[in-house]
FISE-374291 format. One line per 5 residues: number of its first residue (from 1); their letters; for each residue z, x, y of N, C-alpha, C, O. Coordinates in steps of 0.2 Angstrom, whole numbers. Layout:
N
NUM> a> Z/X/Y/Z/X/Y/Z/X/Y/Z/X/Y | ...
This chain:
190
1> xxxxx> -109/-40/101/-102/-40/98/-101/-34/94/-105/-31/92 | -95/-33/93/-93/-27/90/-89/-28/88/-85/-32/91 | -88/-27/80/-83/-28/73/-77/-24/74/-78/-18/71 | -69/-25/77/-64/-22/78/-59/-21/74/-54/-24/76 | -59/-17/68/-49/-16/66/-45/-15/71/-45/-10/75
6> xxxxx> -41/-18/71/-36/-18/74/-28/-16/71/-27/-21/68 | -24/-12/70/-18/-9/70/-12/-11/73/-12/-10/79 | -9/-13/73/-3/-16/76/1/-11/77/0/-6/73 | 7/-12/81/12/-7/84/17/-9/76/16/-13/71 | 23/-2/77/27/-4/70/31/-9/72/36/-11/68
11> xxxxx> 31/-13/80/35/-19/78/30/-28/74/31/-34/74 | 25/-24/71/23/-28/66/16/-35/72/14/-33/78 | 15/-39/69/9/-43/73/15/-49/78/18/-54/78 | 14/-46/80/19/-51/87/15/-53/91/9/-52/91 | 19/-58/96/14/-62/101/7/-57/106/2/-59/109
16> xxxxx> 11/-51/106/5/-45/109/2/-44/106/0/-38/107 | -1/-46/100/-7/-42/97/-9/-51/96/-15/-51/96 | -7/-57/96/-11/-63/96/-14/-62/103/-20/-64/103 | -11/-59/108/-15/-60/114/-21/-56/115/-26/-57/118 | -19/-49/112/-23/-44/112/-30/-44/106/-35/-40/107
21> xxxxx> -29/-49/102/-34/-56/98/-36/-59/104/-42/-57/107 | -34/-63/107/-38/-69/109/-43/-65/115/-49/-66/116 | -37/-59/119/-42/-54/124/-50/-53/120/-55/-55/122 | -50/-49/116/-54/-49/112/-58/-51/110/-64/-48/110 | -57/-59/107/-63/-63/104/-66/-66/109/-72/-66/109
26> xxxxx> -61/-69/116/-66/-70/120/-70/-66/125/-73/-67/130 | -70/-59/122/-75/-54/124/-82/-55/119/-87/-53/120 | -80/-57/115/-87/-60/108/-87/-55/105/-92/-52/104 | -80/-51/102/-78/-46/96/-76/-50/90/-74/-56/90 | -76/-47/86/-74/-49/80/-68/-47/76/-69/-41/73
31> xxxxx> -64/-49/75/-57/-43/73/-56/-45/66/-56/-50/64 | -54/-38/63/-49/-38/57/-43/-35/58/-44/-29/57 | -36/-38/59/-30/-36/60/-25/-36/54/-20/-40/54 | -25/-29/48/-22/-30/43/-15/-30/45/-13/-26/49 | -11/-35/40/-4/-34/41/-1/-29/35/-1/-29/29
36> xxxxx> 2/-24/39/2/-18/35/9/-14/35/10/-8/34 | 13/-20/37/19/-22/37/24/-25/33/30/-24/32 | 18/-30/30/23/-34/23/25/-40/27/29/-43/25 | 21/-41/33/24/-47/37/30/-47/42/33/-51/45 | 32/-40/42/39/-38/46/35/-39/53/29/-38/56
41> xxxxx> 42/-41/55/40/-43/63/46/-41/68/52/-44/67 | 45/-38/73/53/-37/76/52/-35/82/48/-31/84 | 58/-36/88/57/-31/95/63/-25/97/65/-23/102 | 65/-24/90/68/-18/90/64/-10/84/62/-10/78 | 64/-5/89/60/3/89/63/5/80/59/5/75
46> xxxxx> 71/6/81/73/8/77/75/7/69/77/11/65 | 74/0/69/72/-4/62/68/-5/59/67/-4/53 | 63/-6/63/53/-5/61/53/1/60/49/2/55 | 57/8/64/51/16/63/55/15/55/51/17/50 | 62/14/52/65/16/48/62/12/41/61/15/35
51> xxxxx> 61/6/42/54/4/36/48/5/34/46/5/29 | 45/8/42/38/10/40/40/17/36/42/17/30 | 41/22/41/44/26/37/46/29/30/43/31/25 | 54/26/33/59/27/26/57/22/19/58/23/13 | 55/16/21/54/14/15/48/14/12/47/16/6
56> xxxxx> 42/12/17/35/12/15/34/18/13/34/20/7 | 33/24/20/32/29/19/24/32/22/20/27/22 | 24/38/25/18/40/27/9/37/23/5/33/24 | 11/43/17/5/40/13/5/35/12/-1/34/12 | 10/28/11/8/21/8/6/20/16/0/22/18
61> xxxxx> 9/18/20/5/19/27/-5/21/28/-10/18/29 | -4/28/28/-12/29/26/-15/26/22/-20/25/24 | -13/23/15/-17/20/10/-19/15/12/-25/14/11 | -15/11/17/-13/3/15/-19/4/24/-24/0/25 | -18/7/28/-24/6/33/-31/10/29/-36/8/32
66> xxxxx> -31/13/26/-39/15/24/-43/9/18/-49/8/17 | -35/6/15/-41/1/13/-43/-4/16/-47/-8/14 | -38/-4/23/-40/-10/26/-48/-10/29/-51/-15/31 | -49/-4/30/-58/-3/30/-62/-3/27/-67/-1/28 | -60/-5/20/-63/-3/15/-69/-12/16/-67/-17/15
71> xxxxx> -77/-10/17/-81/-14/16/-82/-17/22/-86/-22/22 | -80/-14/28/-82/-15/35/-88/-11/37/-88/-6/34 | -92/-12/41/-99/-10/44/-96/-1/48/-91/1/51 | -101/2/45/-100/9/48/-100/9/58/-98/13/61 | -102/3/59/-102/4/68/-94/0/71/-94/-1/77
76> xxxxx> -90/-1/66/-84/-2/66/-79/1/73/-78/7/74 | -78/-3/76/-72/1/81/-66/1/78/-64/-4/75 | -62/5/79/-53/3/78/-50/7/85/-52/11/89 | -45/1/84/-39/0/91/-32/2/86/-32/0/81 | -29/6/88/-22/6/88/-18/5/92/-19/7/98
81> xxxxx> -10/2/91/-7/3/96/-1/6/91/0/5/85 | 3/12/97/7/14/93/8/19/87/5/24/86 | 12/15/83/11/17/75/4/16/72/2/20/68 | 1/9/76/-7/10/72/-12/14/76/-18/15/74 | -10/16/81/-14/24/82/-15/29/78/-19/33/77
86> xxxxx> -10/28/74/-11/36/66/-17/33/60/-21/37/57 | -14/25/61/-20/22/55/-26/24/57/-31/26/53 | -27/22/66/-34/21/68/-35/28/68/-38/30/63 | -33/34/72/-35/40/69/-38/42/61/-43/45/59 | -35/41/57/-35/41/51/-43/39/48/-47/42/45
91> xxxxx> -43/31/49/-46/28/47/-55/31/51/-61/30/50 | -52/35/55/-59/37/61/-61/44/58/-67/45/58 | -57/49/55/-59/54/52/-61/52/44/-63/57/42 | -60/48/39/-62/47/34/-68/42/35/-70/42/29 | -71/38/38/-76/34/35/-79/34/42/-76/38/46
96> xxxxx> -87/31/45/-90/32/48/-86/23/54/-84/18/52 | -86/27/60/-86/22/64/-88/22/71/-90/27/73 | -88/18/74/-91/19/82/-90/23/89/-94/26/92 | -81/20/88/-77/22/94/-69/21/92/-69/17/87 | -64/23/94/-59/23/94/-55/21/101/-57/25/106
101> xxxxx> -50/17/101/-44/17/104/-37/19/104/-34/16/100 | -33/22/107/-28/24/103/-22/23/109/-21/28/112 | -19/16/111/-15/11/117/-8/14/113/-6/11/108 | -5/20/117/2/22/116/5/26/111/10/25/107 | 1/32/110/0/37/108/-6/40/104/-10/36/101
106> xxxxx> -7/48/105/-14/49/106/-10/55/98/-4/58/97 | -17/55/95/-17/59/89/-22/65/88/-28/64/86 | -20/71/89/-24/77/88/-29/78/81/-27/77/75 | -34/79/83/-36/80/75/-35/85/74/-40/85/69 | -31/91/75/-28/96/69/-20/94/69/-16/98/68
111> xxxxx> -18/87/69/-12/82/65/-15/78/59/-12/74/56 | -20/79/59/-25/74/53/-26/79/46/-23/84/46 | -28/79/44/-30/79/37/-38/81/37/-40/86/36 | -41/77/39/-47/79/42/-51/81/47/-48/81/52 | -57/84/49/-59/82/55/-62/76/58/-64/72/55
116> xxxxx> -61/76/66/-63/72/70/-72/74/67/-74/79/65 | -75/64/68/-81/65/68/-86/67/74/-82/68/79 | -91/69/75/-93/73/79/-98/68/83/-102/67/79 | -99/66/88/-99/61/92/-97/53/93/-100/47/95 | -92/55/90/-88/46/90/-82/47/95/-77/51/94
121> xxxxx> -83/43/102/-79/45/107/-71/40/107/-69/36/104 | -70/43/110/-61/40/111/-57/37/117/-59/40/122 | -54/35/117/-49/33/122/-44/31/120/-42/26/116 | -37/38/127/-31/36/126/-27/33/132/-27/35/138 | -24/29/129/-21/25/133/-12/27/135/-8/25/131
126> xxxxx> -9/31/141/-1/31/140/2/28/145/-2/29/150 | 7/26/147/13/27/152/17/34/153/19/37/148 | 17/36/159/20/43/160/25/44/157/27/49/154 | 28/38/157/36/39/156/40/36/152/46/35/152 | 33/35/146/35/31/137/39/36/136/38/42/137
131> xxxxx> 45/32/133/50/38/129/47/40/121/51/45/118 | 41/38/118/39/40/112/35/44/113/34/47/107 | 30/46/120/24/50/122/25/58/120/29/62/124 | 22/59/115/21/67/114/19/70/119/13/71/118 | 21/73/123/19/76/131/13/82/126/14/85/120
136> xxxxx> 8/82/129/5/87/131/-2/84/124/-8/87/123 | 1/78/120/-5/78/113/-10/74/115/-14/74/111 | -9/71/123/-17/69/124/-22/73/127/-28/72/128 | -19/78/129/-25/85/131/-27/89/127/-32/92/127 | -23/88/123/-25/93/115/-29/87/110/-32/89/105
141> xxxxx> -29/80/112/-34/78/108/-41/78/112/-46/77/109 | -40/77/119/-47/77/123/-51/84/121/-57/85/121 | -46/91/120/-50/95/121/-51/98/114/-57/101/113 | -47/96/110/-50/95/102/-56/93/99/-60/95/95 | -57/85/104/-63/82/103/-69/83/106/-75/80/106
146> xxxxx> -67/87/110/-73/90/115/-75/95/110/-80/94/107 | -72/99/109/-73/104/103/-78/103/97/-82/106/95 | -76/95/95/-79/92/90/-87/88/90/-91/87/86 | -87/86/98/-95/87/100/-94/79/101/-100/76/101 | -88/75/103/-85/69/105/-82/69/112/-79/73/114
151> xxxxx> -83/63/116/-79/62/122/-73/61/121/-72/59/115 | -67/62/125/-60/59/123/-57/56/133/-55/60/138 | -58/51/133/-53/49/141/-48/47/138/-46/44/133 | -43/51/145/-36/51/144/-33/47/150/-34/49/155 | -30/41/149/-28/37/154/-21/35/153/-18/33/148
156> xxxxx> -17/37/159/-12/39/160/-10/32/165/-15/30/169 | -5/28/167/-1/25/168/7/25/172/12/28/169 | 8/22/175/17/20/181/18/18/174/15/15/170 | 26/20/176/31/18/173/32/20/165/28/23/162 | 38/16/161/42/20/155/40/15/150/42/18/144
161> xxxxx> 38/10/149/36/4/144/30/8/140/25/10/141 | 34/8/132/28/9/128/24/5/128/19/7/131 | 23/0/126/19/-6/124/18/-10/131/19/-16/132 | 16/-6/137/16/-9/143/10/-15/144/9/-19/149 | 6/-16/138/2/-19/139/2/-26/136/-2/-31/135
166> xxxxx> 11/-26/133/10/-32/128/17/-37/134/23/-35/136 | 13/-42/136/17/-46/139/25/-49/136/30/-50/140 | 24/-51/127/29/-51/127/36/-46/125/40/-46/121 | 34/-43/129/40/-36/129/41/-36/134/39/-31/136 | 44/-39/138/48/-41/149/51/-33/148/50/-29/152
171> xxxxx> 54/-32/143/57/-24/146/52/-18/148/53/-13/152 | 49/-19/144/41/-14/145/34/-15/149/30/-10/152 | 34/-20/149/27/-24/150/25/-22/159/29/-22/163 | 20/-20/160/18/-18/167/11/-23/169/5/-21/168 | 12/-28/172/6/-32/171/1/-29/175/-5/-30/175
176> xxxxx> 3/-24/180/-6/-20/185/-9/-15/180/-14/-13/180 | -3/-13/176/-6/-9/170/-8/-11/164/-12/-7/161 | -7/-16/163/-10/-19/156/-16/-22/159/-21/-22/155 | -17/-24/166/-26/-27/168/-30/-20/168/-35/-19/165 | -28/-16/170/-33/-10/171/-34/-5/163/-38/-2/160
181> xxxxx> -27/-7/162/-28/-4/152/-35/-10/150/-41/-8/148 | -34/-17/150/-40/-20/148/-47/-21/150/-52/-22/147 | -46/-19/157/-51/-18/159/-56/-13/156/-62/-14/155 | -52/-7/156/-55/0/152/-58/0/146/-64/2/143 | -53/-5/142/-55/-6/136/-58/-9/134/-62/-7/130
186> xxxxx> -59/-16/137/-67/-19/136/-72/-18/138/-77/-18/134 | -72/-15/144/-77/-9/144/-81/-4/140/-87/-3/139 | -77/-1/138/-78/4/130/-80/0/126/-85/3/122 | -79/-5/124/-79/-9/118/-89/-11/118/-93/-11/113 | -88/-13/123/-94/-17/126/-100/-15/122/-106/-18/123
């Protein structure tokens, strides 16, 4: 069993992170999934990015996911999706943890503040043809992290769905791609 924070995308804990819960527990994990939102919840991009954002704000962002590690087991994993790829990056260069996942966008660690820890391996998860995908930041984090004395697999994906692994998004959703996204990652996790 492996103790997992969890990160939610900026559209808040929606039915894709309850499923990506139950995925998980019935792998014998145990999750902590801070709502780090305020409770907001939504399936539109642009309303979400402009709260996290514009109201919350980067730093309170950072705050509000580093406390949510605060008292959790140093062999801790974190998951991000999305927006919560920054928390879990974040959360992964400040405090000691196992492994990292980072499902729909991957974060360089010279985008961070700190460094990557130095054998804590990673995995990126993207669709080629996510409209939010920073072309070129998951090689620059694989080869970052190599640098850093850490593995980083970069897995790439058909089709344009960010959130291609969350079912309840029918406009994005890729169900051959979300089996083999889970596949990967429970394996990792294991």
């Amino acid at each position: 069993m492996t103790q997992i924070l969890l990160f939610s995308s900026v559209l808040g804990i929606r039915p894709g992170i309850a499923d990506a819960v139950a995925r998980l527990e019935a792998a014998g994990h145990e999750l902590v999934v801070p709502d780090y939102l305020d409770g907001r919840v939504g399936d539109e991009y642009d309303p979400a990015m402009d709260y996290a954002w514009n109201r919350l704000g980067g730093e309170e962002l950072v705050r509000r996911g580093r406390a949510a590690a605060e008292g959790l087991p140093d062999d801790l994993a974190v998951l991000g999706f999305s927006l919560g790829c920054v928390l879990a990056a974040t959360v992964a260069t400040t405090r000691p943890v196992s492994r990292v996942v980072l499902a729909a966008g991957a974060i360089p660690p010279s985008d961070l503040p700190a460094s990557w820890p130095a054998g804590v391996p990673a995995q990126v998860h993207e669709a080629v043809g996510d409209p939010f995908r920073d072309e070129g930041s998951a090689e620059r984090m694989r080869d970052e992290l190599a640098t850093a004395g850490a593995g980083c697999e970069v897995f790439e994906y058909p089709g344009d769905g960010h959130l291609f692994m969350d079912a309840s998004l029918p406009g994005e959703y890729d169900a051959a791609s979300a089996e083999l996204f889970w596949t990967r990652v429970l394996a990792f996790l294991a």
